[in-house]
C-alpha positions in Angstrom: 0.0 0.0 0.0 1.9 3.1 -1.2 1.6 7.0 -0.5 -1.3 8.8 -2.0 -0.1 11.5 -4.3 -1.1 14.3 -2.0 0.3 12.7 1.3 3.9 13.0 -0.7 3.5 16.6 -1.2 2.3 17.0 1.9 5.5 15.2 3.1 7.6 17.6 1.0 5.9 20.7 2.2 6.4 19.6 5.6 9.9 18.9 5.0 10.5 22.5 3.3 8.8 24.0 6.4 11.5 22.2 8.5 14.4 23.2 6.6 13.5 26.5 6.4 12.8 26.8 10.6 16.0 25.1 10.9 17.7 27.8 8.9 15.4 30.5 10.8 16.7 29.0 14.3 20.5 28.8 13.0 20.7 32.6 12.5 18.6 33.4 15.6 20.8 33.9 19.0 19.6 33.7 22.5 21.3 34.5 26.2 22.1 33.2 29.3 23.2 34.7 32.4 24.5 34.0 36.0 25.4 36.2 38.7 23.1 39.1 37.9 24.7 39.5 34.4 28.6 38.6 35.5 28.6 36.3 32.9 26.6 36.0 29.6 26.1 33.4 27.1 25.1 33.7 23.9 23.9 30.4 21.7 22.6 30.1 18.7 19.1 28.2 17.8 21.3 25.7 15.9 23.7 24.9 19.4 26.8 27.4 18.5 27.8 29.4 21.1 28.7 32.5 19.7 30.1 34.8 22.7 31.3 34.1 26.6 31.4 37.4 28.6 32.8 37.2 31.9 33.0 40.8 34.2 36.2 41.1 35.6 35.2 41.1 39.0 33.9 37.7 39.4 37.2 36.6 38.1 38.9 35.5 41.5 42.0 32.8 41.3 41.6 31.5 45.0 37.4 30.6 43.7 37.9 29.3 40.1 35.3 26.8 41.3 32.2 29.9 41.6 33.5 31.0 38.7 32.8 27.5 36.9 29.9 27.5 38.1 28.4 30.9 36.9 29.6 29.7 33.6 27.7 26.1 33.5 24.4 28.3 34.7 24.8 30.7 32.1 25.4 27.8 29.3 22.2 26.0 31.1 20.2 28.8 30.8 21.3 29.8 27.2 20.4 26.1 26.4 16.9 26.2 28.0 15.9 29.0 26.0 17.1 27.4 23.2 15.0 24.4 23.3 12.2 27.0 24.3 12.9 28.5 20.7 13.6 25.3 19.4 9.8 23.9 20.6 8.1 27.1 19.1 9.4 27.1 15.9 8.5 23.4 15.1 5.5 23.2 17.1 3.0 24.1 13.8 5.1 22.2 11.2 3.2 18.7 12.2 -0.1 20.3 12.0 -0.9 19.7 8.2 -0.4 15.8 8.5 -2.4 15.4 11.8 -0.2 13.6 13.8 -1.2 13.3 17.4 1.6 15.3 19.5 3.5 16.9 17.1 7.4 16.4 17.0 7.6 15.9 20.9 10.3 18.5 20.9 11.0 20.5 23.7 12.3 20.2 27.0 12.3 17.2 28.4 
């Protein structure tokens, strides 16, 4: 039993959708930040970090270890909004074929 000629280009519409969002969220940037703004992330939709700013204040040799971990919340936070984005932008793209759920994308 094959594919009805308008499920395939229902198929390829969805899958120009998706390209195109994916292109959308790879030139789209989002931040993170710890220790009221001592540190900022910035990621793109597409997982590239573009930037790490770190105030020199917060830069202390005898606490490297606070240091670390403003940087791992800023990343984590930079990464949440990410998959925030990530969720929106793919959330309509199932819609046309009726699957139940979408894409389950999102956080987890």
């Amino acid at each position: 039993m094959g594919m009805s000629r308008d499920m395939m280009r229902q198929m390829q519409k969805m899958q120009e959708r998706i390209a195109k969002a994916q292109e959308q969220l790879n030139d789209t940037s989002v931040e993170g930040s710890a220790g009221g703004g001592a540190i900022t992330v910035s990621v793109t939709g597409g997982l590239r970090v573009q930037s790490v700013k770190i105030a020199p204040e917060v830069v202390d040799p005898g606490d490297v270890e606070m240091l670390e971990d403003l940087v791992t919340a800023a990343f984590n936070e930079a990464l949440e909004r990410v998959q925030d984005l990530q969720a929106e932008s793919m959330s309509g793209l199932a819609g046309g074929l009726g699957l139940p759920g979408g894409f389950g994308l999102g956080r987890r």
